[in-house]
Each structure stands twice: as structure tokens, then as C-alpha cells.
TORKOL-4160 file (C-alpha; in steps of 0.2 Angstrom, whole numbers, padded with zeros to 4 digits, m for minus):
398
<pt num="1" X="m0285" Y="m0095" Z="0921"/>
<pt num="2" X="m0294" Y="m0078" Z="0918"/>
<pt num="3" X="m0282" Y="m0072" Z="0902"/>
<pt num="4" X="m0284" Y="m0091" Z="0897"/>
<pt num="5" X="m0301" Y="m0087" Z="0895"/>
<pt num="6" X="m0300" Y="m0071" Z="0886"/>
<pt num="7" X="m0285" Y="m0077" Z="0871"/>
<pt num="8" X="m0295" Y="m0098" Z="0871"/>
<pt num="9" X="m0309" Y="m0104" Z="0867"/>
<pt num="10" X="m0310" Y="m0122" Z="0872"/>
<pt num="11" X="m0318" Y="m0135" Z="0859"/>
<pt num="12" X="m0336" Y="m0142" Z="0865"/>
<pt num="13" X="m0340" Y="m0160" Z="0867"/>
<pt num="14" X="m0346" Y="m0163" Z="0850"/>
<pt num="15" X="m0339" Y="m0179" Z="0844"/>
<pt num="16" X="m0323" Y="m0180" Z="0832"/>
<pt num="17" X="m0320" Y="m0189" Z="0815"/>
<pt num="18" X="m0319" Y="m0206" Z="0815"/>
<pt num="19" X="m0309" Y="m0211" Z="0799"/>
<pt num="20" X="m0300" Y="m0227" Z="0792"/>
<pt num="21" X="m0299" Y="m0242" Z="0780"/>
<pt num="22" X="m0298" Y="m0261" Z="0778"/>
<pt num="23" X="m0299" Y="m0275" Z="0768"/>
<pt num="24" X="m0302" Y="m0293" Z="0770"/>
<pt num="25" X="m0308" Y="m0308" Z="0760"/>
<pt num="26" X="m0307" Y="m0328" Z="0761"/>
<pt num="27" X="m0301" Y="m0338" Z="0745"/>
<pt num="28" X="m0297" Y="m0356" Z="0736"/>
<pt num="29" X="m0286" Y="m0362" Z="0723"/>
<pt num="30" X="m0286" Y="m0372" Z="0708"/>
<pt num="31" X="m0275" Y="m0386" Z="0715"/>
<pt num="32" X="m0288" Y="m0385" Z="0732"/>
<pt num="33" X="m0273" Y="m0385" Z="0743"/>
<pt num="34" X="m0273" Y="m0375" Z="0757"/>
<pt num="35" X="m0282" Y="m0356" Z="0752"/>
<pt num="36" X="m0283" Y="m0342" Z="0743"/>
<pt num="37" X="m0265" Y="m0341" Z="0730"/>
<pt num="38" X="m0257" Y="m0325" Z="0729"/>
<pt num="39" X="m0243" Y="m0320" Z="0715"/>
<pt num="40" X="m0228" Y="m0306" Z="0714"/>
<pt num="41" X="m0210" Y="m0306" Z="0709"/>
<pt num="42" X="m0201" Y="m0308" Z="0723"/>
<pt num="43" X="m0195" Y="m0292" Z="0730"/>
<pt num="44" X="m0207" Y="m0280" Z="0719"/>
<pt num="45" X="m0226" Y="m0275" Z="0724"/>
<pt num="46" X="m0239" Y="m0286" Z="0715"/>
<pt num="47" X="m0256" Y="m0282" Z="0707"/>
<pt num="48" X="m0268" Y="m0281" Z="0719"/>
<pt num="49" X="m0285" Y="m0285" Z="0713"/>
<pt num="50" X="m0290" Y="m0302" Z="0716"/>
<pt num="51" X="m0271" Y="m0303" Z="0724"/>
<pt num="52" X="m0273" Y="m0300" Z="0743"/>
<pt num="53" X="m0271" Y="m0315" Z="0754"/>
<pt num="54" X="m0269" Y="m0305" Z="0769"/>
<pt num="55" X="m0282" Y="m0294" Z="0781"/>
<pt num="56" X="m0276" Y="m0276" Z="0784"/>
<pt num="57" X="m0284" Y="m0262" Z="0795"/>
<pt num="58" X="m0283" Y="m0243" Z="0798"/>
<pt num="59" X="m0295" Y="m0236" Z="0812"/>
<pt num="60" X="m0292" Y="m0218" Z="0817"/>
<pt num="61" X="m0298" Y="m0203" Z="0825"/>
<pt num="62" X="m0298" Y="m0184" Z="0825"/>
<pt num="63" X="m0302" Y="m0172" Z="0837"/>
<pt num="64" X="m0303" Y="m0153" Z="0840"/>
<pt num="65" X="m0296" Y="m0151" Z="0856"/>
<pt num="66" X="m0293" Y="m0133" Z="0856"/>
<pt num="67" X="m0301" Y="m0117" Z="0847"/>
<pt num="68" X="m0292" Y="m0101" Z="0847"/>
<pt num="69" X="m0302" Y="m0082" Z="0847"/>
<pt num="70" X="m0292" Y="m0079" Z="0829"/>
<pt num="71" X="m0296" Y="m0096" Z="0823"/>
<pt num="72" X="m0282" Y="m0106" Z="0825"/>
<pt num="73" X="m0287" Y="m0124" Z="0829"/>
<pt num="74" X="m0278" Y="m0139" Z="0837"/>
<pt num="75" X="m0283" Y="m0156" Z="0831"/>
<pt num="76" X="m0277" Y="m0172" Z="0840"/>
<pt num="77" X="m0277" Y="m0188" Z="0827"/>
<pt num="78" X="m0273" Y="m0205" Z="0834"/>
<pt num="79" X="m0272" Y="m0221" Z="0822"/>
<pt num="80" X="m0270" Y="m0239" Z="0825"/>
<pt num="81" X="m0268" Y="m0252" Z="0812"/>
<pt num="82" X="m0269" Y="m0272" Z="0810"/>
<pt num="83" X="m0261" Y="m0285" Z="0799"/>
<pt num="84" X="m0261" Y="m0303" Z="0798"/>
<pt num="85" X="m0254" Y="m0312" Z="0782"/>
<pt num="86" X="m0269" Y="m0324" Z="0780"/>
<pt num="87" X="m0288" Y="m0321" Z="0777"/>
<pt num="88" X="m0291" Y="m0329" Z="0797"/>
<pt num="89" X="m0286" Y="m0312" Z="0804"/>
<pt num="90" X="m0283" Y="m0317" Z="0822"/>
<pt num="91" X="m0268" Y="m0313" Z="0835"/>
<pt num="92" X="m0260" Y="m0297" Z="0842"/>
<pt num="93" X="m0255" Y="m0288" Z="0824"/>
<pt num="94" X="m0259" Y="m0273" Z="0830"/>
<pt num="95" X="m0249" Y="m0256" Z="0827"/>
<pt num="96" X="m0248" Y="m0237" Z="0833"/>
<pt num="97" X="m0246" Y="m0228" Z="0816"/>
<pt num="98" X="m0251" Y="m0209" Z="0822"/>
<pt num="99" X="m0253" Y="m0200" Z="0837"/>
<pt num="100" X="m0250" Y="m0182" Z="0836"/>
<pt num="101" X="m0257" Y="m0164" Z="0838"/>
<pt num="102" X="m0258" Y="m0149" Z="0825"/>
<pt num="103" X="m0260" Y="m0133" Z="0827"/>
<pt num="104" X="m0271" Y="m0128" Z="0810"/>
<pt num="105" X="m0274" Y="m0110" Z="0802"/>
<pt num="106" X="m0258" Y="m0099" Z="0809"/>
<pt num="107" X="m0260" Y="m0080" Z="0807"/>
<pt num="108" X="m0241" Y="m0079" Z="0809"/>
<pt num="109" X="m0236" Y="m0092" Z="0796"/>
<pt num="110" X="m0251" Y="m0087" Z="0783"/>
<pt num="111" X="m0265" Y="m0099" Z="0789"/>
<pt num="112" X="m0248" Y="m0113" Z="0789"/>
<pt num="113" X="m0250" Y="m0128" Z="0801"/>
<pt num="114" X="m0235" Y="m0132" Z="0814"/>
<pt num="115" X="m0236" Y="m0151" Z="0820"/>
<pt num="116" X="m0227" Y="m0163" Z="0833"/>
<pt num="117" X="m0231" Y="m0182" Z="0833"/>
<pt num="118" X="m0231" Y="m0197" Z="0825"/>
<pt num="119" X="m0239" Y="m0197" Z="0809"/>
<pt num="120" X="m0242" Y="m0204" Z="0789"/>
<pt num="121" X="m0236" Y="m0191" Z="0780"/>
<pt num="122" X="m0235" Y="m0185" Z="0760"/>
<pt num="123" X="m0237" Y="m0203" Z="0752"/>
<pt num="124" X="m0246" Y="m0202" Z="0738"/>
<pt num="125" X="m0245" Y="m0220" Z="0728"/>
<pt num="126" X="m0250" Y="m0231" Z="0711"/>
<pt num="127" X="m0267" Y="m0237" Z="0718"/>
<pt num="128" X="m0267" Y="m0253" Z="0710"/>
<pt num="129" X="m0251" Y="m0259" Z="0715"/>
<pt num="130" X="m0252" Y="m0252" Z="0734"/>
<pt num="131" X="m0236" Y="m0245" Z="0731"/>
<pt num="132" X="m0230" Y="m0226" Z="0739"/>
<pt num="133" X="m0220" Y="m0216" Z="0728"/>
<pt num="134" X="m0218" Y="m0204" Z="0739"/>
<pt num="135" X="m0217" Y="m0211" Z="0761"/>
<pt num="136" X="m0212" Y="m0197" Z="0773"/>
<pt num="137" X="m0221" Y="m0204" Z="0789"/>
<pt num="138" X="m0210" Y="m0205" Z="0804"/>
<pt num="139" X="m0209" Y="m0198" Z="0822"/>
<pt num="140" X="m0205" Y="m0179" Z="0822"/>
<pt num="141" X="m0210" Y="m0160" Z="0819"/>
<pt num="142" X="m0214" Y="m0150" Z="0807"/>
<pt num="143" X="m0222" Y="m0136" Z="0796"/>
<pt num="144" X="m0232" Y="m0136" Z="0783"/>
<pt num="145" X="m0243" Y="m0126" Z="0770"/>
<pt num="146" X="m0237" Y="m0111" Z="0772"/>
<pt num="147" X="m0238" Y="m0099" Z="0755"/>
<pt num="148" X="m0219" Y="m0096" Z="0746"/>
<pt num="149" X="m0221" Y="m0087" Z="0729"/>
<pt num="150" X="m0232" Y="m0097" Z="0717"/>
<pt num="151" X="m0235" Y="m0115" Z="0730"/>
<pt num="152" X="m0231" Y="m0119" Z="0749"/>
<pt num="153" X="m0219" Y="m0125" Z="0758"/>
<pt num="154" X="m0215" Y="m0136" Z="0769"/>
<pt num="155" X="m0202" Y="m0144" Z="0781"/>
<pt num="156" X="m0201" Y="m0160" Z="0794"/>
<pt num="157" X="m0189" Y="m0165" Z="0804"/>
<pt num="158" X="m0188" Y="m0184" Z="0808"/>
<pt num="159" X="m0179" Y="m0198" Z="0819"/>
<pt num="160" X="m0177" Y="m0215" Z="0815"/>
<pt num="161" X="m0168" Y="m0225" Z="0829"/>
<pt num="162" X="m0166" Y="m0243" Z="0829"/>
<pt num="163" X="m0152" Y="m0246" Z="0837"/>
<pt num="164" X="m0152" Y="m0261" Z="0850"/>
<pt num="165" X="m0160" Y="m0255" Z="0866"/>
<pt num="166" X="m0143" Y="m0251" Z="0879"/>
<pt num="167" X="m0129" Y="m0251" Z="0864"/>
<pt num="168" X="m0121" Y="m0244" Z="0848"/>
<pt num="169" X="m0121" Y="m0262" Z="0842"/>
<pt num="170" X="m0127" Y="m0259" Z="0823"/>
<pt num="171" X="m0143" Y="m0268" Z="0818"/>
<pt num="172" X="m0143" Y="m0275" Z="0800"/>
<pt num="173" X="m0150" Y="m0266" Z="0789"/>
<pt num="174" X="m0151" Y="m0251" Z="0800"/>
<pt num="175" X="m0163" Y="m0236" Z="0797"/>
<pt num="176" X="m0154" Y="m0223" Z="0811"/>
<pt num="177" X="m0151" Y="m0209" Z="0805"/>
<pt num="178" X="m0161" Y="m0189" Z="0804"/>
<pt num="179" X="m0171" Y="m0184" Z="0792"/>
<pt num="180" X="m0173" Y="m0169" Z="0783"/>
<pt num="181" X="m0191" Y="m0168" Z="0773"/>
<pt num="182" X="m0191" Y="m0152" Z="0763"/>
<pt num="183" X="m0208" Y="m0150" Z="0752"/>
<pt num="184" X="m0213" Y="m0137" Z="0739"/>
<pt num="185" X="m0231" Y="m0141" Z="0731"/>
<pt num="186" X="m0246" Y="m0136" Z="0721"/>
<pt num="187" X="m0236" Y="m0127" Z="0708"/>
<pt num="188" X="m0247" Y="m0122" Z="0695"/>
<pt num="189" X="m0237" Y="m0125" Z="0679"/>
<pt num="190" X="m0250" Y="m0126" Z="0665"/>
<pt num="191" X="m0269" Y="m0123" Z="0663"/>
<pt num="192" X="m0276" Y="m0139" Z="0676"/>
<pt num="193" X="m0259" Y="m0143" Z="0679"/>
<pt num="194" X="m0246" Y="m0143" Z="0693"/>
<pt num="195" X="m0230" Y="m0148" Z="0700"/>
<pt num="196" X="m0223" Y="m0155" Z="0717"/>
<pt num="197" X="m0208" Y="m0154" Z="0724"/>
<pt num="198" X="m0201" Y="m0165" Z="0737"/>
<pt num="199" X="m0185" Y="m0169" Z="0743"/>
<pt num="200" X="m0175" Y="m0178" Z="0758"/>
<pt num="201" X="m0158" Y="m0177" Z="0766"/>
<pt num="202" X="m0155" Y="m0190" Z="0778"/>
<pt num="203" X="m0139" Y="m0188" Z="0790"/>
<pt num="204" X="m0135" Y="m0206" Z="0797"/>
<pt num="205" X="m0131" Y="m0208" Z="0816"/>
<pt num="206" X="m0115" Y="m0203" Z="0821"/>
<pt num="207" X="m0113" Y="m0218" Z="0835"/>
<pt num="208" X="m0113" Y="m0233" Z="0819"/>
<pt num="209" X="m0094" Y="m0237" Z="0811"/>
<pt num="210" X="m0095" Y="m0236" Z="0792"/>
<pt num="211" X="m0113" Y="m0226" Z="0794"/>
<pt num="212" X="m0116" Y="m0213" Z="0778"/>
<pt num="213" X="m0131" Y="m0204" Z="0773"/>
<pt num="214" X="m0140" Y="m0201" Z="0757"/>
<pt num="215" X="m0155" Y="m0189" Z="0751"/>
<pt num="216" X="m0168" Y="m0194" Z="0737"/>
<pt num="217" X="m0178" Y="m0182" Z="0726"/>
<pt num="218" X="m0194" Y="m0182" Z="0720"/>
<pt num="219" X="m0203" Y="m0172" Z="0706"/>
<pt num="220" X="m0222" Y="m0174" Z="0702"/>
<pt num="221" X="m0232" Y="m0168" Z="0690"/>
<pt num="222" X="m0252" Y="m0171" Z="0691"/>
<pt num="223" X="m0263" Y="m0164" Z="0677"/>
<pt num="224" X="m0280" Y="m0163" Z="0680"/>
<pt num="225" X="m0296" Y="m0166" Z="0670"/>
<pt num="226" X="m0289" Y="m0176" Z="0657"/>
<pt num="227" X="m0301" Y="m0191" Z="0650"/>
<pt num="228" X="m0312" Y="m0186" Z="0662"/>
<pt num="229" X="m0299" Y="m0191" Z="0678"/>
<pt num="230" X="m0280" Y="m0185" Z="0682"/>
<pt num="231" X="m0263" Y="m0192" Z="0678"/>
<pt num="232" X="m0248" Y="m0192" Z="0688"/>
<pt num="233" X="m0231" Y="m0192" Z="0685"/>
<pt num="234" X="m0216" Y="m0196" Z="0694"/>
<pt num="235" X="m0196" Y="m0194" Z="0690"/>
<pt num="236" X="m0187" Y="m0200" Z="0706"/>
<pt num="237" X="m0169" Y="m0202" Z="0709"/>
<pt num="238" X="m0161" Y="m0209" Z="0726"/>
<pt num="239" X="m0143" Y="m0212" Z="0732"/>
<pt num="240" X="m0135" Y="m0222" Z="0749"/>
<pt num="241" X="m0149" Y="m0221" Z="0762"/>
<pt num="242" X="m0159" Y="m0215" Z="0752"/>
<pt num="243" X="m0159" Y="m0227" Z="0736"/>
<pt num="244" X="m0178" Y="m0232" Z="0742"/>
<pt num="245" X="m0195" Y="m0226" Z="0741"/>
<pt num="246" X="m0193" Y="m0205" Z="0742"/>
<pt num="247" X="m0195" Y="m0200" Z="0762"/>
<pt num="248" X="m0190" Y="m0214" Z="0772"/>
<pt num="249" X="m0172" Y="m0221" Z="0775"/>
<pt num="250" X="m0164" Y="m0236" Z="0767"/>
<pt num="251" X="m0149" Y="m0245" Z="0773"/>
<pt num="252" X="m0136" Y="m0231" Z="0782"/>
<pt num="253" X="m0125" Y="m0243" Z="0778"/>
<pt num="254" X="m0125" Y="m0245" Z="0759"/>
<pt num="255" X="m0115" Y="m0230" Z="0752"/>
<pt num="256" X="m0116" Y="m0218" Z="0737"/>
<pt num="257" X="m0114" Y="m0231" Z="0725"/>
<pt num="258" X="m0130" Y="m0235" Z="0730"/>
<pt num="259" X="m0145" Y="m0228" Z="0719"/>
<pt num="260" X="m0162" Y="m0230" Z="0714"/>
<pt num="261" X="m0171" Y="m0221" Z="0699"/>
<pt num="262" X="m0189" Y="m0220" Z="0695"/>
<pt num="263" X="m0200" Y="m0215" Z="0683"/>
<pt num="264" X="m0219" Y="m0221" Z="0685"/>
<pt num="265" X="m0236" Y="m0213" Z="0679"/>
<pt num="266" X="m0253" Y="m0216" Z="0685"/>
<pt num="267" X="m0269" Y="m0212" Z="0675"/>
<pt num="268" X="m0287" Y="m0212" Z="0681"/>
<pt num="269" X="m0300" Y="m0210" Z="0665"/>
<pt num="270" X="m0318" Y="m0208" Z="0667"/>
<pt num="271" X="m0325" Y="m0209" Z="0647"/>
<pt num="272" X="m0344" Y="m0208" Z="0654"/>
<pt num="273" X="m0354" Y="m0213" Z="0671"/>
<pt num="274" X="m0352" Y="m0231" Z="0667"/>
<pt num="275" X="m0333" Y="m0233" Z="0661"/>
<pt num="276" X="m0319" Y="m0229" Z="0674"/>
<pt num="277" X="m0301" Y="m0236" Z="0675"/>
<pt num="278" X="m0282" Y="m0235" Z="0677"/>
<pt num="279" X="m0268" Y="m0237" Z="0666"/>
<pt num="280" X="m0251" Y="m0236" Z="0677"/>
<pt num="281" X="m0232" Y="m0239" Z="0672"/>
<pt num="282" X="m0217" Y="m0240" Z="0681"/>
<pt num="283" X="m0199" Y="m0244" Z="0676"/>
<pt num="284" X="m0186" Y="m0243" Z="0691"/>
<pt num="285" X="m0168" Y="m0245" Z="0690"/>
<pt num="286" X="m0159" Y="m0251" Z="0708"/>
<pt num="287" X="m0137" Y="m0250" Z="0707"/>
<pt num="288" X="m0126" Y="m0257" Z="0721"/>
<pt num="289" X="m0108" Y="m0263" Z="0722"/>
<pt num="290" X="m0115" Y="m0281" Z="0716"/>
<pt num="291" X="m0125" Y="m0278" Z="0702"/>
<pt num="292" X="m0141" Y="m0269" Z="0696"/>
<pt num="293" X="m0160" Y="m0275" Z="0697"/>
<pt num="294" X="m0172" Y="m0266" Z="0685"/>
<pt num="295" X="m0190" Y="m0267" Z="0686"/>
<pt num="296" X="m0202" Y="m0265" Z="0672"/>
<pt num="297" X="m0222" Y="m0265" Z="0678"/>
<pt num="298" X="m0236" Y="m0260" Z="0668"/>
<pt num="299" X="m0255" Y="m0265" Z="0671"/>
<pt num="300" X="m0274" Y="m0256" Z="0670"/>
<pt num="301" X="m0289" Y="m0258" Z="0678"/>
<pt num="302" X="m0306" Y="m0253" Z="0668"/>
<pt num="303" X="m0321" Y="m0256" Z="0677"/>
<pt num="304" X="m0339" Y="m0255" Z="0668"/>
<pt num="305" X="m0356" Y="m0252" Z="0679"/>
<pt num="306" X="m0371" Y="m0260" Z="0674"/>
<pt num="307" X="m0380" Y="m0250" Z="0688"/>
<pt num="308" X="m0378" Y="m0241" Z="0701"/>
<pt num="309" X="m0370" Y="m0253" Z="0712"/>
<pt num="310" X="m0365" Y="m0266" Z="0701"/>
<pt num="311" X="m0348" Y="m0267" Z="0691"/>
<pt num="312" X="m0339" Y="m0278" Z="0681"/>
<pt num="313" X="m0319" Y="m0274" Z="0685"/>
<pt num="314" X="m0304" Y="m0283" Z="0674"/>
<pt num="315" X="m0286" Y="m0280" Z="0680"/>
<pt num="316" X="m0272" Y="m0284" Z="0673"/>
<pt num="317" X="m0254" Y="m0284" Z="0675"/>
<pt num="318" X="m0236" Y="m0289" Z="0668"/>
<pt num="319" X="m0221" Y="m0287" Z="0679"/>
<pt num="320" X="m0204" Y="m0290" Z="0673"/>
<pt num="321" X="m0187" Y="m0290" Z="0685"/>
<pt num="322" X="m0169" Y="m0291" Z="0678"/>
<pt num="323" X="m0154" Y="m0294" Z="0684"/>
<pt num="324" X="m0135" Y="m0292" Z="0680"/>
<pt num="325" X="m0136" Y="m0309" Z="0679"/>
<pt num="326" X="m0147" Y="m0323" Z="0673"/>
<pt num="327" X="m0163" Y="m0324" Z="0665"/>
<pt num="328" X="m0176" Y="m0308" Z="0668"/>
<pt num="329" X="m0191" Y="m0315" Z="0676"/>
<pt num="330" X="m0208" Y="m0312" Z="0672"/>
<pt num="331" X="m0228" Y="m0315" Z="0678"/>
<pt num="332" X="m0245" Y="m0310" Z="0671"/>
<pt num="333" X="m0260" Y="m0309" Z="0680"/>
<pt num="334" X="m0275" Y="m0307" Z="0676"/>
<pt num="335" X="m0291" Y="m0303" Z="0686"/>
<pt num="336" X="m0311" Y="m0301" Z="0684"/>
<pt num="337" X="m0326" Y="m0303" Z="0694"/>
<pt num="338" X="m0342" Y="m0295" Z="0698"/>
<pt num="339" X="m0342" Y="m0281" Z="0711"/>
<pt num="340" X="m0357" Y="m0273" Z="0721"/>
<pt num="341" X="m0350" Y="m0255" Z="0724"/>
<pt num="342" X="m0356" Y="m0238" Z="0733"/>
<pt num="343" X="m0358" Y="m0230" Z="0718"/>
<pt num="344" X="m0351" Y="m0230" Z="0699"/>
<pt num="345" X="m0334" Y="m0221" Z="0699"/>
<pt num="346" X="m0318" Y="m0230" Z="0700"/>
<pt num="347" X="m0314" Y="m0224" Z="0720"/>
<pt num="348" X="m0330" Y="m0227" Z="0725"/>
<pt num="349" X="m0332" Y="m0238" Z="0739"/>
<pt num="350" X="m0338" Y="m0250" Z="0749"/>
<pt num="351" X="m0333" Y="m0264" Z="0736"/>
<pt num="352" X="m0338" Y="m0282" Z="0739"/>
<pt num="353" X="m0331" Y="m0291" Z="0726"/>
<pt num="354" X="m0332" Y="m0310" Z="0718"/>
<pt num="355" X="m0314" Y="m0313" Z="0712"/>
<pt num="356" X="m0306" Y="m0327" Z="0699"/>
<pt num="357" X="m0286" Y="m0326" Z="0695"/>
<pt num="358" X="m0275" Y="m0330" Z="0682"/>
<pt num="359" X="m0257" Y="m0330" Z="0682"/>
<pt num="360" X="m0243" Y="m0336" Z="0671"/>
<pt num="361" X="m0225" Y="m0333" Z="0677"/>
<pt num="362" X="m0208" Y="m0342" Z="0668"/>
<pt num="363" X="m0197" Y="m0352" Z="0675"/>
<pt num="364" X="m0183" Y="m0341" Z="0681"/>
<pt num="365" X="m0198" Y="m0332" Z="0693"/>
<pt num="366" X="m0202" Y="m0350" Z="0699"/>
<pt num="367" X="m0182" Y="m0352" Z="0702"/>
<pt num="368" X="m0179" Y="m0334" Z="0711"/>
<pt num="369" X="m0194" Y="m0339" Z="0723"/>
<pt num="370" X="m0195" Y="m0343" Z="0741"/>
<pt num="371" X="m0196" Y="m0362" Z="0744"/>
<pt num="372" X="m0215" Y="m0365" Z="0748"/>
<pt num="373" X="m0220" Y="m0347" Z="0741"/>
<pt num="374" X="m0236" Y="m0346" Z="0727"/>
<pt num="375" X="m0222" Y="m0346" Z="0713"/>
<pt num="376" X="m0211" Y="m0359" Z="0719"/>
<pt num="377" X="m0207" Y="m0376" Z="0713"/>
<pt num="378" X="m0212" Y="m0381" Z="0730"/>
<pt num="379" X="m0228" Y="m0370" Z="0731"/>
<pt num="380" X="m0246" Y="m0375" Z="0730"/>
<pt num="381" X="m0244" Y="m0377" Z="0709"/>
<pt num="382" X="m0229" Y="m0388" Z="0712"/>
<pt num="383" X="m0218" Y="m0388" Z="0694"/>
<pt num="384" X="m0231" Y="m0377" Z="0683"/>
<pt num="385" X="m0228" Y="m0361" Z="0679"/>
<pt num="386" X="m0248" Y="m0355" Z="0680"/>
<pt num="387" X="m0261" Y="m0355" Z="0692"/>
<pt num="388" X="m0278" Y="m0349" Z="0696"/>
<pt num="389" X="m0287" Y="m0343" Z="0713"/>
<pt num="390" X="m0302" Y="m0337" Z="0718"/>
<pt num="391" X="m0309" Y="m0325" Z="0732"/>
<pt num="392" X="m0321" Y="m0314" Z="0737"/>
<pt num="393" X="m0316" Y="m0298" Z="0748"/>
<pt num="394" X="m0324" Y="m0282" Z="0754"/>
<pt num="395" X="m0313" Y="m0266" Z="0752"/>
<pt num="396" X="m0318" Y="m0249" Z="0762"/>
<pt num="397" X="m0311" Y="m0230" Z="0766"/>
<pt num="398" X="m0322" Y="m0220" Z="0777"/>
């Protein structure tokens, strides 16, 4: 306990960081059946503004548990999430999304960070779509930060096992299988401008017949102070297991014919104090055995204060999906409403917002469709092919 002393000093009982995020809202349609309408392709994210029928929340906390004579710190995080798919919010959704330790600010690896838990990790995403382009959380180990020539590096090891509890039996749609996460960032490349690096091996489990792995790729290139914001873009490539989003594992099962390809670009301008948006693109190319899919999306977000905590916010979005066979389908939406926000600039929040929707979709999305779903000839708008909705919702990060 003595030498304990003399190499540890142990944190104080100072309170931690409380940190999280959530949405909810409550809304109507035009048909006045049932509530608030929300619209997407199938199988592809949707726009979200004015376009959230669910209530979603992330509450976390982060402590110092630890402080070392050199510096070094060791910071416990735990995270819990909810879900429901309606605006009532209710039941036992609940979810353990981190819960692990780091151990910050390492002479030996260069002020690096060596971490062991369960944790969201590396995603960044096309805000206005809530879509990752990069998802590397998962159960594992890891380092990161450390300096390597012009940027850092970093490495994760992570499990995914899924298997049915007591057997080998193969789940469909199986996820079990290693990965390796190996990430080289903030490579400067041009004056305000850098490139990331991130790529994944995934090895599947030995114990499934007919199991193969995959690996997907990732380059990003973010430029900074342009128009007042940043822009991002991505160039992706995925194949077998790894023909997904970049990071996490898709079907073990699905083999090398198996790819996905990417290529989206997010801007976020800010012309003066009062005019802020987003312009984003994606176009997405998925190839199986079966046929191809590709995805075409494109939408922006310009929001105009007319003081300090009032904005006016127009979103709008065109989504296209094709297929190898059939007609491509396709839906517009359109958003606006009036918004009390924290402050002027486009990530400022809390939000409380006034919401009305638009959307116009053809009829091979009303055919692709879930029976009973928004687009759906069986959905709240029956046999049209347009509808509107209204809501209000509050949106915060803290």
C-alpha cells in the first residue's frame, strides 16, 4: 500500500461528466389516422427532420477514477441508451452501449491511450440522414492516438459472437466473427486540410460451416474552413463481411462476391451569423450473387435565424433506389417549421421545433413497401403516392 502511494495518486470525489443525447416529439397526419407519418425507401436511411416517429436516448457518464504522479489518467465511461418506435416512449427499450476504462496520456506510447471495454467508437456520420459512414463500436481492446510520422495511429481488437447460447448452430445472418480495426488519422494533406485512414479485417468464426470473412476500407478527406463550415468526403469500398457500413460486420456468410462501394460528401456552410446549412450526397452501389441495389440520395438543410433563438429550418431530400430488376424507386420530402434553438449556428442545440412534411414517392416505392408501412398501399395514405404530417420535437446533445 505504501509504494501504491508513492507511484498513484487517487482521483478526489469531485463529480464526473454527465453527457448524452435525445430526441422526442408527438405528431398527426393529414389523413388523421393514427399519428405522426414518417417516410424512407425501404431498406435505405430517410431524412430526418420532421421525419422521426420514434423516441431515442443516450445518457452517459465519465469518471476519473485514477491519477497517476506522471499524468497518466484512467477514465471510466458507462452509457445506457433507449428506444421505442413511437412518440409514447414507454416499456423496457433500454440498452448497455459502453462500459469501459481508458488509460489517457501514456509516456511510453507518446501521450497514446490503451482501452478495454465496450464502447462507440470512430463513427463519424451524414448528420441529416443519421447515417454512420464509419461504425467501429463493439466489445474489445485497443490503442489509440499514438503519433506515427505525419498522424496517429491506431488499432482495436474486436469480438462479435452471436452464436446460439450452448451451440455451433448458425444464426441467420450471423455477425461472429474477429475484427481487426486498424486506424491512421489526422493527416495533414493541404493547408486546413486532412486525411483519415481507416480500415477492417474481419476473420469469421471458425466453428460455422461455409463461414468467410471480409475487410472494408475507408478513406476521408475533411477540409476545413470552407464557406465558413467543413466538408467531408468519403470513398469506401467493402467486400464479404464486410460489404456494410466500414467497421462492423455484415453477413459471415455472404462471400466475396459480396461488395458495397461508396462515395458520399457532407458540407456544413455558415455564409454569416444568421445563415447555416448542409448540403450532403451519397451514391452507394451493393453487389451479390442475386443482383445489385444502388442508392442515389441527395438533400440540404439551410436554416436562417431571426434572432437569437429563433430559426426558420427547410430540409429537403430525394432518394432514389435501383435495382437489377424493375422500376427504381423514388421519394421527395420536404420539411420546414419554425425552431427556438440555443443559439444561431447550424449544431447548436437544444432545438424545439414546429414541424409540417411533405412527401411525394412513385409507385414502385408504394409497391417495394411493407404492408401497412407510411408508403404502402395499405398505409395510413392508402393508394396515393403523397402525404403530409405534422410534429413538434425537441432534439438535445449535452
Amino acid at each position: 500500500m505504501m509504494l501504491l502511494a508513492v507511484n498513484q495518486v487517487w482521483a478526489d470525489d469531485t463529480a464526473g461528466q454527465y453527457f448524452g443525447y435525445f430526441r422526442a416529439g408527438v405528431g398527426a397526419n393529414s389523413e388523421h389516422v393514427g399519428g405522426q407519418a414518417c417516410f424512407g425507401l425501404p431498406g435505405v436511411p430517410k431524412y430526418r427532420f420532421g421525419n422521426e416517429c420514434d423516441t431515442y436516448g443516450e445518457f452517459g457518464y465519465a469518471k476519473e477514477l485514477a491519477r497517476s504522479a506522471n499524468g497518466t489518467s484512467f477514465v471510466a465511461t458507462v452509457m445506457s441508451n433507449y428506444y421505442a418506435a413511437d412518440s409514447v416512449g414507454n416499456g423496457k427499450n433500454w440498452g448497455l452501449t459502453q462500459m469501459m476504462v481508458e488509460a489517457k496520456n501514456l509516456d511510453f506510447m507518446h501521450g497514446g491511450t490503451v482501452w478495454v471495454g465496450k464502447r462507440y467508437y470512430n463513427r463519424p456520420d451524414v448528420h441529416v440522414i443519421d447515417t454512420q459512414m464509419v461504425g467501429m463500436d463493439g466489445v474489445g481492446a485497443g490503442i489509440d492516438g499514438i503519433p506515427v510520422g505525419p498522424g496517429k495511429f491506431s488499432y482495436a481488437f474486436m469480438r462479435d459472437d452471436n452464436l446460439d447460447p450452448g451451440s455451433t448452430t448458425v444464426v441467420t445472418g450471423s455477425s461472429s466473427a474477429t475484427r481487426h480495426q486498424f486506424l491512421y488519422h489526422d493527416v495533414p494533406v493541404n493547408v486546413n486540410g486532412f486525411v483519415n485512414f481507416d480500415a477492417t479485417i474481419i476473420t469469421a468464426n471458425s466453428m460455422l460451416p461455409n463461414a468467410t470473412g471480409g475487410y472494408s476500407l475507408s478513406i476521408a478527406h475533411k477540409q476545413a474552413q470552407i464557406f465558413g463550415g467543413d466538408n467531408t468526403l468519403w470513398l469506401q469500398y467493402g467486400a464479404g463481411a464486410g460489404a456494410q457500413k466500414p467497421g462492423q460486420v455484415g453477413r459471415i456468410l455472404a462471400g466475396s462476391a459480396t461488395t458495397q462501394a461508396r462515395i458520399a460528401d457532407q458540407l456544413i456552410w455558415r455564409l454569416n451569423s444568421n445563415f447555416t446549412g448542409s448540403l450532403n450526397f451519397i451514391y452507394q452501389r451493393n453487389q451479390q450473387p442475386g443482383g445489385s441495389t444502388t442508392w442515389t440520395s441527395i438533400g440540404t438543410r439551410p436554416t436562417y435565424s431571426l434572432a437569437d433563438n429563433v430559426k426558420l429550418v427547410l430540409d429537403i431530400g430525394h432518394d432514389r433506389l435501383t435495382q437489377q430488376v424493375g422500376r427504381a424507386m423514388e421519394l421527395t420530402k420536404i420539411s420546414f417549421g419554425p425552431v427556438l434553438s440555443a443559439g444561431r449556428g447550424f449544431w447548436d442545440r437544444p432545438e424545439l421545433r414546429a414541424i409540417v412534411t411533405y412527401a411525394k414517392w412513385n409507385q414502385a416505392a408504394q409497391a417495394a413497401s411493407a404492408p401497412g408501412s407510411t408508403l404502402s398501399s395499405t398505409g395510413v395514405f392508402g393508394t396515393a403516392t403523397r402525404g403530409i404530417s405534422f410534429d413538434t420535437q425537441v432534439e438535445v446533445w449535452f
